[in-house]
C-alpha positions in Angstrom: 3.0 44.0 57.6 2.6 40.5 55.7 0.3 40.1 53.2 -2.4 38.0 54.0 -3.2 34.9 52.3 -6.5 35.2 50.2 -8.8 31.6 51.7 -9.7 29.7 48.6 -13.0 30.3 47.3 -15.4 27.2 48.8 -16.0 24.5 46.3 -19.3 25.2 44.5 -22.2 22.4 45.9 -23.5 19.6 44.4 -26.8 19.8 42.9 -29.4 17.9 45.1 -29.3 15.1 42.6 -26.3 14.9 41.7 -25.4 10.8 41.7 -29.1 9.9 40.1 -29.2 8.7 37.2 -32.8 9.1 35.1 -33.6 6.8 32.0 -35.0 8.8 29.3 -37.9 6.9 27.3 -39.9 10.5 26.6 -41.1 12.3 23.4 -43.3 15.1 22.8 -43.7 17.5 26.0 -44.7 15.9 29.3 -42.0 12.9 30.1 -39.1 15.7 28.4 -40.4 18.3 30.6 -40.4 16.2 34.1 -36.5 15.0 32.9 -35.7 18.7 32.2 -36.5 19.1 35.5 -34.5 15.9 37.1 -31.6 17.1 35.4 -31.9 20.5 35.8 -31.8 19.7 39.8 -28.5 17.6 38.8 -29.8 14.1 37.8 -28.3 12.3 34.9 -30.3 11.9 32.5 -29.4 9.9 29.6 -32.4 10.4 26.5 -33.3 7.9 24.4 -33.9 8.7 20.7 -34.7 6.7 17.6 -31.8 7.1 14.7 -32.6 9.2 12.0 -35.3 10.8 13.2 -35.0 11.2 17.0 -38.1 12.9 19.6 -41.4 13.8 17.2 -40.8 17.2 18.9 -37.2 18.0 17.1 -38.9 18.6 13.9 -42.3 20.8 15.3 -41.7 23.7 13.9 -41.1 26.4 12.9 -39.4 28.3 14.6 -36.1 26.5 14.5 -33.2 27.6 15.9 -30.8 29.3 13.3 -26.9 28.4 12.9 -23.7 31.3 13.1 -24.6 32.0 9.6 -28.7 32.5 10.1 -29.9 29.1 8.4 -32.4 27.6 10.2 -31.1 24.2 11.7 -33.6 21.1 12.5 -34.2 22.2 16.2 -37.2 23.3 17.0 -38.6 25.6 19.8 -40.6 23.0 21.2 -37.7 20.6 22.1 -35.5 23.0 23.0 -37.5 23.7 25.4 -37.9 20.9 27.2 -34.6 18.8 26.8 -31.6 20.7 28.3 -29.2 19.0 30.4 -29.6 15.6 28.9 -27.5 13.5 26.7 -28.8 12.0 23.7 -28.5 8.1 23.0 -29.5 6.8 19.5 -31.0 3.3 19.8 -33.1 2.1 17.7 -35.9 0.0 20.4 -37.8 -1.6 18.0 -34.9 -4.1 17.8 -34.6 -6.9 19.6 -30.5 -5.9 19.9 -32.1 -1.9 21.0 -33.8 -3.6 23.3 -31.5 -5.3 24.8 -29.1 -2.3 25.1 -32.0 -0.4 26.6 -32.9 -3.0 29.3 -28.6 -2.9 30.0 -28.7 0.7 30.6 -32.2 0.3 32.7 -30.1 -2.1 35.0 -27.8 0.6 35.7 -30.1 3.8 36.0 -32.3 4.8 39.6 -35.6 5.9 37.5 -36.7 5.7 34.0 -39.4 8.0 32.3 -41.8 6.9 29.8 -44.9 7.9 27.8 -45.2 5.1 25.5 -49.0 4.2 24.6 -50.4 1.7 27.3 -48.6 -1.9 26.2 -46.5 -0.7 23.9 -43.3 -1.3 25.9 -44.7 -4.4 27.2 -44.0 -6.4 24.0 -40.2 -6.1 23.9 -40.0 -6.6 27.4 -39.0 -3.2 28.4 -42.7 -2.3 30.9 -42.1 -2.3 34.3 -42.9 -6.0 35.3 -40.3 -6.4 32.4 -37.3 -3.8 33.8 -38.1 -4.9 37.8 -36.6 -8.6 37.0 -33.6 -6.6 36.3 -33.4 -3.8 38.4 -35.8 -4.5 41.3 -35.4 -0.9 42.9 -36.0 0.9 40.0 -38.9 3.6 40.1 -40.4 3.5 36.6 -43.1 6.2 35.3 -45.3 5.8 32.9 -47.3 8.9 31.8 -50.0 8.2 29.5 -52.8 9.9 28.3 -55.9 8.5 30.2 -53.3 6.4 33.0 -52.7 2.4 32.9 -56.5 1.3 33.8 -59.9 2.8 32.6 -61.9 2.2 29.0 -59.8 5.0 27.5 -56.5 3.4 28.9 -55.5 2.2 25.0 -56.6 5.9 23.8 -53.5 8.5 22.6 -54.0 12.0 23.3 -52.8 15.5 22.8 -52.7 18.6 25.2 -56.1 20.1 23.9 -57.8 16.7 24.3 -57.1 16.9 28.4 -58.3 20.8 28.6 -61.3 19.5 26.7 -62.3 16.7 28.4 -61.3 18.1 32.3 -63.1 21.1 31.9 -60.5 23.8 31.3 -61.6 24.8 27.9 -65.5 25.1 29.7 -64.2 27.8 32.6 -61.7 30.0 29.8 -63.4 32.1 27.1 -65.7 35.1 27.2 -69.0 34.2 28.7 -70.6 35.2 25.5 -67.9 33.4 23.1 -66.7 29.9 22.7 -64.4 27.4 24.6 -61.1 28.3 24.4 -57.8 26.2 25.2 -54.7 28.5 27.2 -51.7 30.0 25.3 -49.2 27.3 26.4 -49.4 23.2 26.3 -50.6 23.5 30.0 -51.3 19.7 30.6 -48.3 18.6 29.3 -46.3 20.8 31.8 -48.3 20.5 34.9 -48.3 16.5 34.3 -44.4 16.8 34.0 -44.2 18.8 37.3 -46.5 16.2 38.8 -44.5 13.4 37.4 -41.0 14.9 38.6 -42.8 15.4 42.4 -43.9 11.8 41.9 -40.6 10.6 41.2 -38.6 12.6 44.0 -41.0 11.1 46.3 -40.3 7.8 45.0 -37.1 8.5 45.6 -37.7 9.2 49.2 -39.8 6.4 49.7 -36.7 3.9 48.4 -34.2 5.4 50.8 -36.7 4.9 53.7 -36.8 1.0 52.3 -39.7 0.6 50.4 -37.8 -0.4 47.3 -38.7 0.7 43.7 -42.4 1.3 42.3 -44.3 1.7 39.2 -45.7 5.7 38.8 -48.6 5.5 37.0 -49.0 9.4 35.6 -52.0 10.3 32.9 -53.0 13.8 31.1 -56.4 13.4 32.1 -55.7 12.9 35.6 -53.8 16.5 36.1 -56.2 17.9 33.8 -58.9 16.9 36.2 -56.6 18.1 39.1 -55.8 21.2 37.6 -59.4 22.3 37.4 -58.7 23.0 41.8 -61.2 25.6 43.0 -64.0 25.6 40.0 -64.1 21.6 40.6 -64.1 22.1 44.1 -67.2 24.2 43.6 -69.3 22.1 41.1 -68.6 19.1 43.9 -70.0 21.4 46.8 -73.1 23.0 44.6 -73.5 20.5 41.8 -73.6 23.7 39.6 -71.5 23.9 36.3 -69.3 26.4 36.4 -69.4 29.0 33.6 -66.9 31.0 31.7 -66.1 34.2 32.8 -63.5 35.8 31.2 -60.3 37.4 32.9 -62.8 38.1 35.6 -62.4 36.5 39.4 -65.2 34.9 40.3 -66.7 35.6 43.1 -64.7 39.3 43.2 -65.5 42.6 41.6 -63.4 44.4 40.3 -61.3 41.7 39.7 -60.4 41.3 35.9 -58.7 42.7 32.6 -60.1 46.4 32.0 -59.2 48.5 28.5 -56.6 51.6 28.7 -56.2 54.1 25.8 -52.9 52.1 25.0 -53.4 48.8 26.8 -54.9 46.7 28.9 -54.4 46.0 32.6 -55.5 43.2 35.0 -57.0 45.0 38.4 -57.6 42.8 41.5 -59.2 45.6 43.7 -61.9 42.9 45.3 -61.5 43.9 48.7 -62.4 46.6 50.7 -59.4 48.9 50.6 -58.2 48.1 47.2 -61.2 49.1 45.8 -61.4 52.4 47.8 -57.9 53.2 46.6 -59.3 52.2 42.9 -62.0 54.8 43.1 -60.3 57.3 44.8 -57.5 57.2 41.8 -60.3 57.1 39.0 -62.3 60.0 41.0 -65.3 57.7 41.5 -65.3 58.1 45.6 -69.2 58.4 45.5 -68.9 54.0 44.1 -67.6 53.4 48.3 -70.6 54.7 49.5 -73.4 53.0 46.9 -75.1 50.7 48.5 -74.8 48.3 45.4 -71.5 48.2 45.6 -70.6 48.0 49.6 -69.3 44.7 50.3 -67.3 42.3 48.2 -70.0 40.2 47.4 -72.8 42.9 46.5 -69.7 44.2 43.7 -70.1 40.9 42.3 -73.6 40.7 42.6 -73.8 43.5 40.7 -70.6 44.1 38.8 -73.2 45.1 35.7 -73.8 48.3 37.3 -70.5 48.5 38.1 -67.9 47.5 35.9 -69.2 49.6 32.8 -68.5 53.2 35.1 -65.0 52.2 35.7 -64.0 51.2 32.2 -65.7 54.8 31.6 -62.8 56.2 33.5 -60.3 54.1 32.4 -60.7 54.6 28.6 -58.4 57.7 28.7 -55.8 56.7 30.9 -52.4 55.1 29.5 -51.9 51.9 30.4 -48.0 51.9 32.3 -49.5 56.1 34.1 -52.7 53.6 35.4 -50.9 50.9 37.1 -48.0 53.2 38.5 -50.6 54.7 39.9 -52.3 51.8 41.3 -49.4 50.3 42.6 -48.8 53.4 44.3 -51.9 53.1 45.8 -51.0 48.9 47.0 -53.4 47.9 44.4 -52.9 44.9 42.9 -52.7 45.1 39.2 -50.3 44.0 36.5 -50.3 45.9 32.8 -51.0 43.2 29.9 -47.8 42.4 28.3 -46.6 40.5 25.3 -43.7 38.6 25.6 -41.3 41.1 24.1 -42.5 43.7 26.9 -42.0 40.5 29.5 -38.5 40.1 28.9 -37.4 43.8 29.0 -39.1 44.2 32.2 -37.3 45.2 34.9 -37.9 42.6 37.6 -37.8 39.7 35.1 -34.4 41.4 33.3 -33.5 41.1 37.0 -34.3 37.6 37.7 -32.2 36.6 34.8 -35.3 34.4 33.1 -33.5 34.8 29.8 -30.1 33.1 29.8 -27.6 32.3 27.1 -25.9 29.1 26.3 -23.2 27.7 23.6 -24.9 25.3 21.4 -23.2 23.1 19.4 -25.0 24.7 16.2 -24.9 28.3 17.4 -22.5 30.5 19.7 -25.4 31.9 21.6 -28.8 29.9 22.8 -31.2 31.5 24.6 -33.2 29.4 27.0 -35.3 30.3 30.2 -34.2 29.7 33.3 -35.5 27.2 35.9 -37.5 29.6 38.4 -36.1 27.0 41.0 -34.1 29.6 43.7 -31.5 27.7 46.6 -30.0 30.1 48.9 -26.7 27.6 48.3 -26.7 25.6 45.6 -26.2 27.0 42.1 -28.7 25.7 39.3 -27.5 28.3 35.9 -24.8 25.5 34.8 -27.2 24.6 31.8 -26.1 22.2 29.3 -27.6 23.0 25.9 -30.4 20.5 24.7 -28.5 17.1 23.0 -27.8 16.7 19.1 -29.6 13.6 17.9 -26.8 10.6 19.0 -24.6 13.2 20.5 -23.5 11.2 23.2 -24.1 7.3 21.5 -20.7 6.9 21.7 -19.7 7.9 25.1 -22.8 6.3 26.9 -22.5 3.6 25.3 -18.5 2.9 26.2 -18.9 4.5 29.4 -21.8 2.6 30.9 -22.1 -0.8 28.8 -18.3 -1.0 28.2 -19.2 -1.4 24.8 -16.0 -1.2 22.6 -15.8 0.8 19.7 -15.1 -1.5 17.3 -19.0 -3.2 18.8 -20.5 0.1 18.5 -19.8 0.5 15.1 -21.3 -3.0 14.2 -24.4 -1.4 15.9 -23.6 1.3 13.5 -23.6 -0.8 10.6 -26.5 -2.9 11.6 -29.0 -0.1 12.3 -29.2 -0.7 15.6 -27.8 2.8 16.8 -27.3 5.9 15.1 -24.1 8.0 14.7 -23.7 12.0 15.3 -23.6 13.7 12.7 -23.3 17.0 14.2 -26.6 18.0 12.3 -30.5 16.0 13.4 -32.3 15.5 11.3 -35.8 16.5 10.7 -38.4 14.6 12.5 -41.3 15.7 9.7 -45.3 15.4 10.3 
């Protein structure tokens, strides 16, 4: 019998932007992070850096990632995070020659990303009244701190300024303890993911006709936004809402309890879960009390209750507890640090953790975009740009410069050259 022929393997599929290409104008964490995600879903997205000393965020460390021999290098944590799959451009825009190279690659790119102070770009012509007279379609977003219009329009801002003043420091924290900001830059990302929706439906809104727009994206505004059911609640009520720990409001028990070795988060609010709770601590008489019958009288008096089932939890290890639990179709989750979250099984699994050649070190690891397509393949990462990296090839490639101009630019200040090595941002 023949062999038969093995069919080729199908080519792999084109990530959903593939063919769109994204301006870079970003620094710090919120205009890198919506690009990261652009590119990450196949855009090309071509970063613009200033010589020398490139994104503020290369030199916010430590930790930096370390070379094949263990020296640190001048990459930090915090923009390794955020720019993968980008190339890096060296221009120096405060030139009117930068400029002008900038506004030449805006006239061949679908979007550009910004988060220049308000008016800034608007001097060198580069805003978007300045880029539509050159690319008409193109869907430019600006994300600012306080958003284009307002009396704090002018005013920069950081991350903590934004869960200060929309509320999210007020509703995290003890009850009994102060304010507190989250473990992570939260604004900054969930202003990037708005951003990046923004721009795809942009994009949407171009192919239908409607031609290019200005996004006008500010910190505050997600802040605000982000604040969901607890603003939602003050506009219904007019109450202030108060901090109240890891607990749920308005569900009990429904927050972080104490193990001998540990702590775990229990979400046993509703009827069952909370049966199955007792019933695993040996506390069956709490179903019956008539404090504690419905949802709402827990809450109302979670005092009372709360104190006898730390009581039973204060000998229990933390990892026999929540098998249990689960067990039992409780939901709970054991409190881990991050070394215990990436040897866990699921997320070992998931593959959150990946590794990637970078051009300073064999191995990189990055996290993975939690993006899942049943067809098309996102894990291609490219490693986050060197400082100039790719000067050279945008700048031949796209402008048809020749090299013999690009080093004039070179010599002139005007762009920087790779080095193979960025140098520190400092500050």
């Amino acid at each position: 019998m023949p062999e038969q022929a093995i069919p080729p393997s199908p080519a792999p599929l084109p990530l959903p932007l593939c063919g769109l290409r994204v301006l870079d104008l970003g620094r710090f964490v919120a205009a890198p992070w919506c690009t990261q995600l652009l590119g990450d879903l196949g855009a090309e997205v071509i970063k613009i850096e200033r010589p020398g000393s490139g994104d503020q965020m290369r030199g916010y460390g430590p930790p930096f990632l370390r070379d094949a021999a263990g020296n640190d290098t001048t990459e930090s944590a915090y923009f390794l995070c955020t720019n993968r799959s980008k190339r890096s451009v060296a221009i120096d825009m405060s030139t009117p020659q930068g400029q002008e190279l900038v506004r030449g690659l805006a006239a061949k790119s679908d979007i550009l990303v910004e988060n220049f102070k308000v008016g800034d770009l608007a001097r060198s012509g580069l805003d978007y009244a300045g880029i539509r007279k050159i690319r008409p379609d193109i869907i430019y977003c600006s994300i600012t701190a306080f958003g284009q219009t307002g009396p704090y329009a002018p005013r920069p801002g950081l991350d903590s300024v934004f869960q200060a003043m929309g509320g999210l420091m007020s509703v995290t924290g003890e009850p009994d303890g102060p304010p507190q900001k989250t473990g992570v830059t939260i604004v900054d990302i969930i202003t990037g993911l708005y951003a990046a929706t923004a721009v795809l439906a942009a994009v949407r809104h171009r192919e239908h006709g409607g031609g290019g727009q200005h996004i006008d994206m500010a910190l505050m505004d997600a802040a605000v936004a982000t604040m969901s059911h607890r603003a939602q609640d003050y506009l219904l009520t007019g109450e202030v809402p108060e901090r109240t720990g890891t607990q749920t409001t308005g569900s009990a028990p429904a927050q972080v309890f104490r193990c001998k070795d540990g702590e775990i988060n229990i979400q046993a609010g509703d009827q069952p879960a909370f049966e199955a709770l007792c019933d695993t601590l040996g506390l069956r008489s709490l179903v019956s009390d008539p404090r504690f019958l419905k949802r709402s009288d827990r809450w109302v008096n979670r005092a009372d209750l709360l104190p006898q089932l730390q009581a039973a939890m204060d000998d229990r290890g933390q990892r026999e507890l929540y098998d249990a639990l689960v067990a039992r179709g409780v939901v709970s989750a054991p409190i881990y640090t991050l070394d215990r979250t990436f040897s866990d099984p699921q997320v070992v699994h998931r593959a959150m953790r990946q590794l990637i050649r970078h051009p300073l070190s064999d191995e990189l690891p990055i996290l993975r975009n939690p993006i899942r397509f049943s067809t098309t393949s996102m894990d291609n990462y490219r490693a986050p740009p060197m400082l100039g990296e790719h000067t050279h090839e945008v700048l031949a490639g796209l402008l048809k410069l020749s090299a013999d101009r690009i080093e004039e630019l070179i010599a002139q200040h005007v762009v920087g050259r790779h080095v193979g090595c960025s140098a520190p941002a400092g500050g």
